[in-house]
VOPAGU-2260 file (C-alpha; in pm, 1 decimal, decimal comma):
REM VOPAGU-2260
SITE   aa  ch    i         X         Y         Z
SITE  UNK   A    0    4774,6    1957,4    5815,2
SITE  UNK   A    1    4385,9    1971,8    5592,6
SITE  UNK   A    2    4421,9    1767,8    5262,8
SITE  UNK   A    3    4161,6    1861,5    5036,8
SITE  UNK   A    4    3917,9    1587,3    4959,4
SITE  UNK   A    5    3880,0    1494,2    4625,8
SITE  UNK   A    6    3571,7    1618,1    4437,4
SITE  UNK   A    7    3242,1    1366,6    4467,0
SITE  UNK   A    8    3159,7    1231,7    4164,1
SITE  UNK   A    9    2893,3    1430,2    3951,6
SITE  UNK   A   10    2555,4    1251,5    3976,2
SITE  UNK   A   11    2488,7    1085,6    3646,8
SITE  UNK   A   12    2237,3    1315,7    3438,7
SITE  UNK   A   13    1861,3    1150,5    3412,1
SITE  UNK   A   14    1572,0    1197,2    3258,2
SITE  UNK   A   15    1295,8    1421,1    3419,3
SITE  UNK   A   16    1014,1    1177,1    3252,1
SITE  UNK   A   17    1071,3     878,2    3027,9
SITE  UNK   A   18     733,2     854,7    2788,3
SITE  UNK   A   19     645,5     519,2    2681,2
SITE  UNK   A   20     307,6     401,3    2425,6
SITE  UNK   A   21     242,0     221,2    2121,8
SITE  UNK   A   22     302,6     364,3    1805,5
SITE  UNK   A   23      27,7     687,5    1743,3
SITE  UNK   A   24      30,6     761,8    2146,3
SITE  UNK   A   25     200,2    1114,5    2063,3
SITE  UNK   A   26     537,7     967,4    2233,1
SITE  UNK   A   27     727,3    1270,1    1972,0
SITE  UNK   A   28     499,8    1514,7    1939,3
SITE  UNK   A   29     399,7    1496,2    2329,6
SITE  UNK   A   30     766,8    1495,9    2378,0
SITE  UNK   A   31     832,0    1783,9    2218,7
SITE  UNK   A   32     529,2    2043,8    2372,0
SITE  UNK   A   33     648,7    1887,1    2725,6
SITE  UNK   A   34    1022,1    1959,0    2670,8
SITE  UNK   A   35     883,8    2294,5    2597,9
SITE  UNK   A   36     687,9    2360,5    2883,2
SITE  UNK   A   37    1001,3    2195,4    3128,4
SITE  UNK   A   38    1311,3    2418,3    2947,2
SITE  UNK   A   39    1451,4    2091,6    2911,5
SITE  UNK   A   40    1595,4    1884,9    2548,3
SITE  UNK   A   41    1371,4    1624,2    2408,7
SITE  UNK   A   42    1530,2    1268,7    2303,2
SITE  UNK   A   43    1405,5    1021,3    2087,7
SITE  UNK   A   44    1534,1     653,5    2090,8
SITE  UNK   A   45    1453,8     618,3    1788,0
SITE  UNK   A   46    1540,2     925,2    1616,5
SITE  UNK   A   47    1903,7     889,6    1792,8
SITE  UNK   A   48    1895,2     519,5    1638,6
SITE  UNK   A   49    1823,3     654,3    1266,2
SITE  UNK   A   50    2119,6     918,0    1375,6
SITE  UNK   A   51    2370,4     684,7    1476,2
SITE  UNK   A   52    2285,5     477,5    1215,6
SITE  UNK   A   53    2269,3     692,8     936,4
SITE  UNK   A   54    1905,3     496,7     826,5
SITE  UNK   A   55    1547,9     460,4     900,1
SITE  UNK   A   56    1413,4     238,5    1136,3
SITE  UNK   A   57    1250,8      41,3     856,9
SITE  UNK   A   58    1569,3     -21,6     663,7
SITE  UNK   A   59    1720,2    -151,9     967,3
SITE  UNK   A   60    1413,0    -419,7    1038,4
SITE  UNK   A   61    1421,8    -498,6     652,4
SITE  UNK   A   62    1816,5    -505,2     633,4
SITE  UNK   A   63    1960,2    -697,2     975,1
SITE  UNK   A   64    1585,1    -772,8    1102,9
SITE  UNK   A   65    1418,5    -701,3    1432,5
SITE  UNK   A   66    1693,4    -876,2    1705,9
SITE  UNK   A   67    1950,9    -646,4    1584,7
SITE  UNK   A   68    1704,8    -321,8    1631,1
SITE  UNK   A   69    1621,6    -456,3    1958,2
SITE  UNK   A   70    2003,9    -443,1    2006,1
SITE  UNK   A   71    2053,1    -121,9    1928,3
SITE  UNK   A   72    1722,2       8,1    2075,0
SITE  UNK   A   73    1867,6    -137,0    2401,8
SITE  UNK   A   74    2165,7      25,7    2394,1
SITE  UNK   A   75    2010,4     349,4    2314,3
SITE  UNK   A   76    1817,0     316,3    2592,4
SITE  UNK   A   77    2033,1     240,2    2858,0
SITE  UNK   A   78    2279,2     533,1    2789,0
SITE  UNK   A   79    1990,6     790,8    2740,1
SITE  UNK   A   80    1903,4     627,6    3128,3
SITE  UNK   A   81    2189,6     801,0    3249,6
SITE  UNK   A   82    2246,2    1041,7    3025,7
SITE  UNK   A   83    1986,3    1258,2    2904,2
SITE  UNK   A   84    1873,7    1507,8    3157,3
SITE  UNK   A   85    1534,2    1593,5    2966,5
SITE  UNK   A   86    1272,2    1426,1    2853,7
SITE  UNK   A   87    1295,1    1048,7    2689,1
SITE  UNK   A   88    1085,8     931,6    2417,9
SITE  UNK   A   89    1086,1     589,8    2369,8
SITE  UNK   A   90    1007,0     359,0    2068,2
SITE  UNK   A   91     738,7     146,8    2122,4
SITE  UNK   A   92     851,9    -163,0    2184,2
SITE  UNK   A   93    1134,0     -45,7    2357,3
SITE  UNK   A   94     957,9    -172,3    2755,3
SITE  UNK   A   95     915,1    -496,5    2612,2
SITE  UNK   A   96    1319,6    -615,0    2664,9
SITE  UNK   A   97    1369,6    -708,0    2997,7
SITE  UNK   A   98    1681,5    -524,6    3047,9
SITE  UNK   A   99    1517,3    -191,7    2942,0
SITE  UNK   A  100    1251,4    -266,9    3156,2
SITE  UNK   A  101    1428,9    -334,0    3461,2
SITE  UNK   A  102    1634,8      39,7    3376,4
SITE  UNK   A  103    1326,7     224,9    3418,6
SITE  UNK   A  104    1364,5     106,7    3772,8
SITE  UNK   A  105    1325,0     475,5    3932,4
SITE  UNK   A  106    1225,2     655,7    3685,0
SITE  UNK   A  107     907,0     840,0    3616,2
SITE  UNK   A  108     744,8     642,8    3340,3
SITE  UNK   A  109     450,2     800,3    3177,4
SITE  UNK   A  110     226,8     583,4    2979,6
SITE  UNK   A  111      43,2     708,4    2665,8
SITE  UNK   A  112    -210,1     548,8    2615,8
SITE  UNK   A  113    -425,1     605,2    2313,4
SITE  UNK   A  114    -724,3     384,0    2110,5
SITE  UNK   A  115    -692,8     260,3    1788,6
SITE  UNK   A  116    -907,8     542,4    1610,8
SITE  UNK   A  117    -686,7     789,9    1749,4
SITE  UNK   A  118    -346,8     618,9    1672,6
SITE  UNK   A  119    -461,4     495,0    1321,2
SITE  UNK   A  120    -514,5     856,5    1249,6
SITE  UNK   A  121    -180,1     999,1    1387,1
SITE  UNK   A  122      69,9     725,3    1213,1
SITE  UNK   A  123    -150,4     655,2     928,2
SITE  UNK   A  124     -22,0     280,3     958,6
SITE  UNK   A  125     219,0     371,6     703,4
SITE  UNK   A  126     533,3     146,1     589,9
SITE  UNK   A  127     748,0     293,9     784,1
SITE  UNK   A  128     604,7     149,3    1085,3
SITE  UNK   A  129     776,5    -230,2    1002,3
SITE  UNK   A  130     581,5    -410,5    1263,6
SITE  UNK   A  131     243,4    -283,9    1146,9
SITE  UNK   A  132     320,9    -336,9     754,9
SITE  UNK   A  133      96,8    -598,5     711,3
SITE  UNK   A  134    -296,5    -538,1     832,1
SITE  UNK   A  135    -217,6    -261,0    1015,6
SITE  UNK   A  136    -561,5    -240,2    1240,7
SITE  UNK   A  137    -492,6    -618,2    1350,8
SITE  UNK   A  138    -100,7    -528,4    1423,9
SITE  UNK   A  139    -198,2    -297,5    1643,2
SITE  UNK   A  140    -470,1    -414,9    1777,9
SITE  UNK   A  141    -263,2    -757,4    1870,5
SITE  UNK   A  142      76,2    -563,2    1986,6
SITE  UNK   A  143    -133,2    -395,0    2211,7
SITE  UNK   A  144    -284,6    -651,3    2370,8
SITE  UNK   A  145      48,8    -811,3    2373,2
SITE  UNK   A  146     220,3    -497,9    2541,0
SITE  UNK   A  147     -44,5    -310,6    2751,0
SITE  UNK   A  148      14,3    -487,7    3071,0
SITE  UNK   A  149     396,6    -405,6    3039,5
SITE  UNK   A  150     350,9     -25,1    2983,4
SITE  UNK   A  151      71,7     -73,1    3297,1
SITE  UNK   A  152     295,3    -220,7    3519,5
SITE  UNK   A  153     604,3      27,0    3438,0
SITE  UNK   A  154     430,5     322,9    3422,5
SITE  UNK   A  155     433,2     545,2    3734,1
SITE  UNK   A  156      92,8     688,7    3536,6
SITE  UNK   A  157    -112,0     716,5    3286,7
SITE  UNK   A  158    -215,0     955,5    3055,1
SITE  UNK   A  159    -474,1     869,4    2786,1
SITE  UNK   A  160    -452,8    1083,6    2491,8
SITE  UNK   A  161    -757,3     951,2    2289,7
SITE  UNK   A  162    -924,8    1261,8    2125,2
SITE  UNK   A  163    -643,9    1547,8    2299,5
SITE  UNK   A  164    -384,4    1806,6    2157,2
SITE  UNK   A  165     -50,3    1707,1    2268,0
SITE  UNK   A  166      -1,3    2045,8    2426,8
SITE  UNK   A  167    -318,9    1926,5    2674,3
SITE  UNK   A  168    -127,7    1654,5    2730,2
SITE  UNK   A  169     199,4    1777,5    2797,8
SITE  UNK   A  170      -7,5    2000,0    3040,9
SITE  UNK   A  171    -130,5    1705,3    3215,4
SITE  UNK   A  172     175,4    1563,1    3286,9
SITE  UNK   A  173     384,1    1857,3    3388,4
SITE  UNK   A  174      83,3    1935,1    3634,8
SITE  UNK   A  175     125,3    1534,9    3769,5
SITE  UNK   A  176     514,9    1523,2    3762,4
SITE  UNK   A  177     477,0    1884,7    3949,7
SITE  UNK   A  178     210,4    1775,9    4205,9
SITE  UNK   A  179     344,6    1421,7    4251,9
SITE  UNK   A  180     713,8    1526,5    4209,0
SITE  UNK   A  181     935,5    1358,8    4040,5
SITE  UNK   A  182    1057,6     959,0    4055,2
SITE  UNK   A  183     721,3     966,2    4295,2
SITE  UNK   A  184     648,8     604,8    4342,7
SITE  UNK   A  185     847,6     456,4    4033,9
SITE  UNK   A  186     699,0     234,2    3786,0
SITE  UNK   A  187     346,6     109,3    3848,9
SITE  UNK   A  188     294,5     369,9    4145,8
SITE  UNK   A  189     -32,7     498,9    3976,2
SITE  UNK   A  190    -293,9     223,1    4164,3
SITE  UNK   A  191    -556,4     353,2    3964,4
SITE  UNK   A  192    -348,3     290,3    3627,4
SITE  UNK   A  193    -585,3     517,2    3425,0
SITE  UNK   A  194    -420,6     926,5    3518,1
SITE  UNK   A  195    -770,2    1041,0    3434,4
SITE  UNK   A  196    -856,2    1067,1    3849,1
């Protein structure tokens, strides 16, 4: 007598490309013309924070303070990992927890990277960026000193988008993750560390 065998277990769903870059890299708007281009759903950390939340980003740094963002953000994180099937946009500080940055693990990770010129003109250094409230230019300037090896070393590659549409880009990128395929490597396959080659 055949028994049927059970059905397998669906895979769980994963992004296609997680984007990671300071703030005024283009994480969003990049995010969005690359969905575009893939047919796939764009999701941002930090949009689906504010969402679940029902509040800005800002209120929640001004109102709990930064460890319980981080909290949050890493929670986001981890269930967009194995959720979200499309592209992931994360915040900018999101590679800096050590859990998040170990769930990248086998991912394609695509770092934005992006001068101060360029990302000063983009974000405007406005309040609601909470970690830049205060001399903006230096924030930035020191967070990225602070967090540019980490998005080096968990970035499969590198995109710089100094002085670049986001639809250019998103080109780039879909022409990498479509020559390289995807999950090619994992995080800090790029030896070069620059995507410009």
């Amino acid at each position: 007598m055949v028994t049927r065998a059970e059905p397998l277990p669906q895979a769980a769903a994963r992004p296609c490309v997680v984007l990671t870059g300071p703030p005024g890299s283009g994480k969003t708007t990049v995010g969005r013309a690359l969905a575009a281009l893939l047919g796939v759903e764009l999701r941002d950390t930090d949009d689906a924070i504010e969402a679940q939340q029902g509040r800005s980003i800002s209120d929640i740094f001004l109102d709990e303070g930064e460890p319980r963002f981080r909290e949050l953000e890493r929670a986001e994180v981890a269930s967009s990992l194995t959720s979200h099937p499309g592209v992931l946009s994360l915040g900018g500080g999101a590679v800096m927890d050590p859990v998040t940055a170990g769930g990248l693990a086998g991912h394609t990770v695509v770092f934005l990277d992006v001068g101060i010129a360029d990302a000063a003109g983009r974000v405007g250094f406005s309040q609601s960026r909470p970690l830049l409230a205060m001399n903006p230019r230096a924030q930035w300037t020191r967070m990225m000193d602070l967090r540019r090896p980490t998005y080096e070393r968990l970035a499969t590659f590198t995109v710089l988008t100094t002085g670049r549409t986001p639809q250019d880009i998103a080109a780039e990128i879909a022409r990498r993750l479509q020559t390289d395929g995807p999950d090619q490597g994992g995080p800090g396959a790029d030896e070069a560390g620059d995507g410009r080659g």
